[in-house]
N, CA, C and O atoms as CSV, one atom per row, in Angstrom:
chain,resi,resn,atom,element,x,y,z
A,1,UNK,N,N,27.230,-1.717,-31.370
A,1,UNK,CA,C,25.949,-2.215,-30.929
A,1,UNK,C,C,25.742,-1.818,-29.470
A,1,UNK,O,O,26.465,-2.241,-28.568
A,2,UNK,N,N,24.594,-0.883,-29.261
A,2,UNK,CA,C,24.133,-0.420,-28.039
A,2,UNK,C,C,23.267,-1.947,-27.420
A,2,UNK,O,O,22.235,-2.403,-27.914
A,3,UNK,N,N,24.037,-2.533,-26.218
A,3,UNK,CA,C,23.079,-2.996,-24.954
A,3,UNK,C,C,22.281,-2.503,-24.268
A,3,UNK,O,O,22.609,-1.419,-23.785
A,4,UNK,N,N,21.098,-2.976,-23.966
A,4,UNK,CA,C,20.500,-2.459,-23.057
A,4,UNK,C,C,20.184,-3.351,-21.657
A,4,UNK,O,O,20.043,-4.572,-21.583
A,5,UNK,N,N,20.135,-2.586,-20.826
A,5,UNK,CA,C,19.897,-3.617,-19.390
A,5,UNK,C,C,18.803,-3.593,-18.968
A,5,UNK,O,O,18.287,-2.496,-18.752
A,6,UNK,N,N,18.257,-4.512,-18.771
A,6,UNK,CA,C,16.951,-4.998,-18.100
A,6,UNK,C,C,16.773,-4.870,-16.729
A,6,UNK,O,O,17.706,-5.354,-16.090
A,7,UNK,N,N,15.809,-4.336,-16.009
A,7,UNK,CA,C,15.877,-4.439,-14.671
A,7,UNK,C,C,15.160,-5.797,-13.979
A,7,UNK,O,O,14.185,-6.189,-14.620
A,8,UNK,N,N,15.352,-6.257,-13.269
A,8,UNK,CA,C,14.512,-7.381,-12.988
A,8,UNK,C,C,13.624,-7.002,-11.590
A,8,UNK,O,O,13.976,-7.017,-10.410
A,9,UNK,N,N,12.852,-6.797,-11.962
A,9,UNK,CA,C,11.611,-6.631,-10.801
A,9,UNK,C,C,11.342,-8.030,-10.313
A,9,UNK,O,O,11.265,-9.071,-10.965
A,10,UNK,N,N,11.167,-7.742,-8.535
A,10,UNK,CA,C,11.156,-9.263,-8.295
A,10,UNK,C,C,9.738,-8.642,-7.300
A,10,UNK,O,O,9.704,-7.963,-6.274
A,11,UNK,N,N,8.794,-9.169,-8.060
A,11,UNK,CA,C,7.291,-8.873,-7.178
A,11,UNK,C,C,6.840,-10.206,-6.526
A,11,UNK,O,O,6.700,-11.304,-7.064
A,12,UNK,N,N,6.555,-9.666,-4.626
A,12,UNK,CA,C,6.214,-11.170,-4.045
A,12,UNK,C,C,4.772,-10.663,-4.055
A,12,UNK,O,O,4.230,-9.558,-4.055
A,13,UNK,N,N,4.363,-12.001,-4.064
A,13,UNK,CA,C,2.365,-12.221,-3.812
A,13,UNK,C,C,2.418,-11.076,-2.322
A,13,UNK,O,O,3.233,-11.102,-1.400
A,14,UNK,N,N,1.250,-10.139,-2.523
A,14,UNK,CA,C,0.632,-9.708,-1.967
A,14,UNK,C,C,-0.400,-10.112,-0.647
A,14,UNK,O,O,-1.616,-10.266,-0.756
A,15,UNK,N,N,0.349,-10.239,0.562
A,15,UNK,CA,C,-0.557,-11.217,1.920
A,15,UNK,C,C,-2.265,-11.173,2.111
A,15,UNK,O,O,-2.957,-10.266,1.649
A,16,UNK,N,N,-2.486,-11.655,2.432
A,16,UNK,CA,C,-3.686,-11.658,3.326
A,16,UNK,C,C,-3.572,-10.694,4.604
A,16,UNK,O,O,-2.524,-10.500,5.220
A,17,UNK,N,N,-4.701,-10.172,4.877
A,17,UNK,CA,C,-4.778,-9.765,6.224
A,17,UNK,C,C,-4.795,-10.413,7.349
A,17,UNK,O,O,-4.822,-9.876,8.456
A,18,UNK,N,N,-4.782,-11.531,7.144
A,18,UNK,CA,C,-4.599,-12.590,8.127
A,18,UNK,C,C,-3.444,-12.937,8.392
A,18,UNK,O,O,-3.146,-13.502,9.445
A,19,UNK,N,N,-2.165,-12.483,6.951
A,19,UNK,CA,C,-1.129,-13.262,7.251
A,19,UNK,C,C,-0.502,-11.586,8.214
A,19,UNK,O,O,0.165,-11.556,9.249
A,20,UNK,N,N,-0.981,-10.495,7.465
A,20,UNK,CA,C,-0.057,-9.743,7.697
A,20,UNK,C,C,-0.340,-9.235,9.279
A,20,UNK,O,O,0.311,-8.338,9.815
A,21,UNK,N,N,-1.419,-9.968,9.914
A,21,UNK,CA,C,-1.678,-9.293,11.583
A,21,UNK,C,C,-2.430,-7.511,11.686
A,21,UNK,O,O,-2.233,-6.468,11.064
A,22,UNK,N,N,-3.346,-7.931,12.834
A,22,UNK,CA,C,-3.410,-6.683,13.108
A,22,UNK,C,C,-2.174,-5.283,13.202
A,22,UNK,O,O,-2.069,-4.129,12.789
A,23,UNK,N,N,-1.606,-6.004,13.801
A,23,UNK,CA,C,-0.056,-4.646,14.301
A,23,UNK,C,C,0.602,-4.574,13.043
A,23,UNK,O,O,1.442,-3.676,13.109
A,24,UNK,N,N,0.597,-5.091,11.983
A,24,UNK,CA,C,1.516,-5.342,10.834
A,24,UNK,C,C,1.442,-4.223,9.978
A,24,UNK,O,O,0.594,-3.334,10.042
A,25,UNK,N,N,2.553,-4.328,9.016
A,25,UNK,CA,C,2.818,-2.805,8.091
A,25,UNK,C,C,2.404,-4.188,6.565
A,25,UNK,O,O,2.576,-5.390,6.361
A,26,UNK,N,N,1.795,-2.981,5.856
A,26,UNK,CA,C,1.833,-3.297,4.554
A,26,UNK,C,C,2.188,-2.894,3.644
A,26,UNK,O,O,1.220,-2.218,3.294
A,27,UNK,N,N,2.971,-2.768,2.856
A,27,UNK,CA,C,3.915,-2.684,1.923
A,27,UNK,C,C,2.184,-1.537,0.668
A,27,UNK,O,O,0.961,-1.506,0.806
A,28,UNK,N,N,3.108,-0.905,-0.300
A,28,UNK,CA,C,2.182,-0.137,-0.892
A,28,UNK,C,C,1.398,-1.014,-1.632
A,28,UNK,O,O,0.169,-1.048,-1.701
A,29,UNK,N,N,2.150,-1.657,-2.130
A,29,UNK,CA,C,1.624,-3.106,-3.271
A,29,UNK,C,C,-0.172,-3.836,-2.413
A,29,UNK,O,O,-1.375,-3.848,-2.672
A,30,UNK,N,N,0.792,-4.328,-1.330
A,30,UNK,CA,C,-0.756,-4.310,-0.295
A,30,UNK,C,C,-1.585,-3.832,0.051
A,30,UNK,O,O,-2.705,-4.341,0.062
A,31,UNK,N,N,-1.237,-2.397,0.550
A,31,UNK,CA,C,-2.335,-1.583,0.101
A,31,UNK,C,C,-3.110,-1.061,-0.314
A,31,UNK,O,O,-3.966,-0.421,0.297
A,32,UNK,N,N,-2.964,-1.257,-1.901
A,32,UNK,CA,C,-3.290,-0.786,-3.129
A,32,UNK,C,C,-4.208,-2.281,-3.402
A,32,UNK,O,O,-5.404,-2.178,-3.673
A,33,UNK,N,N,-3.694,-3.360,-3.327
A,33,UNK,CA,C,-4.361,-5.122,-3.308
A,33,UNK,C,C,-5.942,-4.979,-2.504
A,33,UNK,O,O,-7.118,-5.204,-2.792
A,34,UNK,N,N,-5.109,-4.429,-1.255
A,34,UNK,CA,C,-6.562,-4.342,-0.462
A,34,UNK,C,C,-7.681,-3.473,-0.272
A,34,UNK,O,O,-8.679,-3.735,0.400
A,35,UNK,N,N,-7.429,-2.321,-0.971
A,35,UNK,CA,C,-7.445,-1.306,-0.884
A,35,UNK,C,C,-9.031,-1.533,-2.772
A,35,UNK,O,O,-10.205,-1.269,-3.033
A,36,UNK,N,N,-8.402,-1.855,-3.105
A,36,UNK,CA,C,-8.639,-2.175,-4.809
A,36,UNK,C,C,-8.123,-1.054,-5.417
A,36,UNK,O,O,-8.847,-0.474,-6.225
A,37,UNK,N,N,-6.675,-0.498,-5.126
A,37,UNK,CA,C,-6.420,1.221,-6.043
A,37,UNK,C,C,-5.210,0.655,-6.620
A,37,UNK,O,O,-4.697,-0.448,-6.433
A,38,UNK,N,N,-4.846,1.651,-7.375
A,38,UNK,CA,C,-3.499,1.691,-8.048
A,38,UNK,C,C,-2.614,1.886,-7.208
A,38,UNK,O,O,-2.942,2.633,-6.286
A,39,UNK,N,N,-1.388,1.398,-7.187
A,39,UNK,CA,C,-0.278,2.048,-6.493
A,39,UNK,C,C,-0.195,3.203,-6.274
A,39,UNK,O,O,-0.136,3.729,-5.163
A,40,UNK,N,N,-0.178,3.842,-7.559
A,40,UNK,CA,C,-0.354,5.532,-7.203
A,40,UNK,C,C,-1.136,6.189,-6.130
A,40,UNK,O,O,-0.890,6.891,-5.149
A,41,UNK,N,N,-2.345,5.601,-6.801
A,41,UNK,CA,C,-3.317,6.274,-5.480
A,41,UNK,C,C,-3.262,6.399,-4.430
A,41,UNK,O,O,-3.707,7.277,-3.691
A,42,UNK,N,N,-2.479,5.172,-4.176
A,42,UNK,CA,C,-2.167,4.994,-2.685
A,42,UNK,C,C,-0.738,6.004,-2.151
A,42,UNK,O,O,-0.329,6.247,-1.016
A,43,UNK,N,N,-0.441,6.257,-2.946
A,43,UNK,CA,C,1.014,7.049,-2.425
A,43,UNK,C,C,0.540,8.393,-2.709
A,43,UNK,O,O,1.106,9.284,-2.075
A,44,UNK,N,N,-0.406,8.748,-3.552
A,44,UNK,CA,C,-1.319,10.245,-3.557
A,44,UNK,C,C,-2.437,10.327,-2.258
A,44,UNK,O,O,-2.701,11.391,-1.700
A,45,UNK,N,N,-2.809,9.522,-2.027
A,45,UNK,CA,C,-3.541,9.239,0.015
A,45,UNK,C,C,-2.444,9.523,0.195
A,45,UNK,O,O,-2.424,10.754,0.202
A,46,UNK,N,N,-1.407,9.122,0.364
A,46,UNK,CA,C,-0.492,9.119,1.508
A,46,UNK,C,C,0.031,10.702,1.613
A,46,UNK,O,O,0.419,11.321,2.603
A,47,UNK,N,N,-0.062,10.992,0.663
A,47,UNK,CA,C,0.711,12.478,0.515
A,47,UNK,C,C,-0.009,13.554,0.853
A,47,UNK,O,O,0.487,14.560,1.360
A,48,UNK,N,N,-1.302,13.392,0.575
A,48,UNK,CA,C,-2.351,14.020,0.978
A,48,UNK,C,C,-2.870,14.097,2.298
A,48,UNK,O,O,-3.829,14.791,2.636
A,49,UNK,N,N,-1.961,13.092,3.286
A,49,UNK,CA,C,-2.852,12.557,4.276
A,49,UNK,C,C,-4.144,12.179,4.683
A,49,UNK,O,O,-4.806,12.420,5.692
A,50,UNK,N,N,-4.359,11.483,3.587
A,50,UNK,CA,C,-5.696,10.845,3.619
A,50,UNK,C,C,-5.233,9.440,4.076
A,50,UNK,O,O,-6.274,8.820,4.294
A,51,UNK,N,N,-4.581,8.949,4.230
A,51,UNK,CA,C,-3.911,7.521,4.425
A,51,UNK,C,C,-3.219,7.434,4.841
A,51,UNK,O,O,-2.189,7.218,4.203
A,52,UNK,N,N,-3.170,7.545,6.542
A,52,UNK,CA,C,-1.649,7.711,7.422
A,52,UNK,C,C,-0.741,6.266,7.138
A,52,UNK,O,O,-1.161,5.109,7.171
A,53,UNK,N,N,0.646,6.753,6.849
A,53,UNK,CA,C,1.597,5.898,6.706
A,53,UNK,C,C,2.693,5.955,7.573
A,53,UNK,O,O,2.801,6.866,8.394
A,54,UNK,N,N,3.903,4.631,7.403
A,54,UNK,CA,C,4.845,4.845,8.283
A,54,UNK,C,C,5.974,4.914,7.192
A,54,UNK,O,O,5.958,4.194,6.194
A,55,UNK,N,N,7.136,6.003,7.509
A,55,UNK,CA,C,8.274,6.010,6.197
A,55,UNK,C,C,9.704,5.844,6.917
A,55,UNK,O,O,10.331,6.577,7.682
A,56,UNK,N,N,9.933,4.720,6.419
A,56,UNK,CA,C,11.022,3.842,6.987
A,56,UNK,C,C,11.905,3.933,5.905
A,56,UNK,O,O,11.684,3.366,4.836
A,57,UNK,N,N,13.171,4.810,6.190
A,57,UNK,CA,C,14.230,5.006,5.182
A,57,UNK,C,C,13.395,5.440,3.410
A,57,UNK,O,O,12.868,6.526,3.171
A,58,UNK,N,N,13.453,4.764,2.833
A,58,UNK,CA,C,12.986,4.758,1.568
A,58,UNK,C,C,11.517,4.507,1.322
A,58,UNK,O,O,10.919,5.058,0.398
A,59,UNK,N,N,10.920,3.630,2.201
A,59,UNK,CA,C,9.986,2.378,2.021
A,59,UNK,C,C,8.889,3.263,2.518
A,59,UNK,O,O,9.023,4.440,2.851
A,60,UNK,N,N,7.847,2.596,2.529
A,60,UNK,CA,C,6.200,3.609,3.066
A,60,UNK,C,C,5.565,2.992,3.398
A,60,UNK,O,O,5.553,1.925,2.784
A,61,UNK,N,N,4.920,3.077,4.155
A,61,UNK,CA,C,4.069,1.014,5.124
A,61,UNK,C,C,3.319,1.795,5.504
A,61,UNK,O,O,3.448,2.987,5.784
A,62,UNK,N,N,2.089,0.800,5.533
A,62,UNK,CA,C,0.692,1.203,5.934
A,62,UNK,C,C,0.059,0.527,6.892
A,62,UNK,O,O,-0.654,-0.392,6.487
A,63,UNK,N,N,0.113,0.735,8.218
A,63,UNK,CA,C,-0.500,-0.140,9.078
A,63,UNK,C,C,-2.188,-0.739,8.719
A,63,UNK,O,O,-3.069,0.019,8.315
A,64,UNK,N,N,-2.359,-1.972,8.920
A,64,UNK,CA,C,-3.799,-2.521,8.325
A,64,UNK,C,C,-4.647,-1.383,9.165
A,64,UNK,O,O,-5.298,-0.558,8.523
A,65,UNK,N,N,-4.638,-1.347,10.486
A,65,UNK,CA,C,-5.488,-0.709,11.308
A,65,UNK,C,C,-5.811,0.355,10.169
A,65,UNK,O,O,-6.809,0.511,9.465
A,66,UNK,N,N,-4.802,0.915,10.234
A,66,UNK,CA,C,-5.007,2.307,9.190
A,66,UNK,C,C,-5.824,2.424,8.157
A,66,UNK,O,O,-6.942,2.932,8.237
A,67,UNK,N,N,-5.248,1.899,6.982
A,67,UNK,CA,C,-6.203,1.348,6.142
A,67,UNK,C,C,-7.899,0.596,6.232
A,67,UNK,O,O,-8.780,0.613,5.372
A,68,UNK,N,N,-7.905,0.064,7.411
A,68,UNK,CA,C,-9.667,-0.218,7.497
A,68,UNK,C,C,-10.199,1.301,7.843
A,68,UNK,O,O,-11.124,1.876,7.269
A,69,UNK,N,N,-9.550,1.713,8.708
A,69,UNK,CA,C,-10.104,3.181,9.176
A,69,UNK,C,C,-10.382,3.899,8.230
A,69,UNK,O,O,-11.511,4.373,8.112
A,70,UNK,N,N,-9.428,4.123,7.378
A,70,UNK,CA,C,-9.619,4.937,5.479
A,70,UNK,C,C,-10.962,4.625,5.128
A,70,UNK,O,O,-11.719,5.443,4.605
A,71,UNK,N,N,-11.253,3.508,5.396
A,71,UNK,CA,C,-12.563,2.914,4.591
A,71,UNK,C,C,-13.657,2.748,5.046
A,71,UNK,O,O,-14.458,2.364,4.194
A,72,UNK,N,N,-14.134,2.890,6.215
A,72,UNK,CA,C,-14.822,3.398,7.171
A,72,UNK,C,C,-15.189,4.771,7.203
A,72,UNK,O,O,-16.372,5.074,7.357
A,73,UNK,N,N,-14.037,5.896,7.037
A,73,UNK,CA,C,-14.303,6.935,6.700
A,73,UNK,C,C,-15.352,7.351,5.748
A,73,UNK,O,O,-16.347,8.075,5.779
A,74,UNK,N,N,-14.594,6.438,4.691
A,74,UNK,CA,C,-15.248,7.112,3.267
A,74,UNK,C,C,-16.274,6.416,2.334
A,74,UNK,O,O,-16.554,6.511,1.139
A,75,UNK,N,N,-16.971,5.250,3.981
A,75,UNK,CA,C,-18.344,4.780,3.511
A,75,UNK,C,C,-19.294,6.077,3.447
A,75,UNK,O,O,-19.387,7.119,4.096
A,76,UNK,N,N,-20.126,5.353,2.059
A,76,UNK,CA,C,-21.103,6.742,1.856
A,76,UNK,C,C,-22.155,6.164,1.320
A,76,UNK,O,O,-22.133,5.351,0.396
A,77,UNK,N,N,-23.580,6.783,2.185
A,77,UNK,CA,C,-25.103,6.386,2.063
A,77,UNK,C,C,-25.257,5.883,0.974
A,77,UNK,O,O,-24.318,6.221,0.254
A,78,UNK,N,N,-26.373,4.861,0.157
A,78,UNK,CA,C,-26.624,4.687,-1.011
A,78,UNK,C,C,-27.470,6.139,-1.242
A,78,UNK,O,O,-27.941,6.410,-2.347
């Protein structure tokens, strides 16, 4: 009998911009929360440099500043 192992994903609630501060990094999950995108998307901005990030060992953080700026950008006329 083959076992199989489960991974356990441990997902925390996604902050507020209030909690996370102006100067603060946001995790992709947050980004994507605030953002209204998929995770992906957000790591396809990032790659693209459409969405400057910070890459800390493994991890990819998105300063809020950053992210309002993204969106500002890519307001467009009715």
């Amino acid at each position: 009998m083959e076992t199989q192992k489960h991974r356990r994903i441990h997902s925390r609630p996604a902050r507020t911009p209030e909690q996370i501060g102006y100067a603060g990094l946001m995790t992709v999950r947050e980004a994507a929360t605030f953002l209204q995108l998929g995770e992906c998307t957000v790591y396809q901005l990032a790659s693209l440099g459409q969405l400057p990030s910070v890459k800390i060992g493994k991890a990819r953080r998105f300063r809020l500043a950053d992210v309002e700026a993204f969106i500002k950008a890519n307001v467009q006329a009715a």
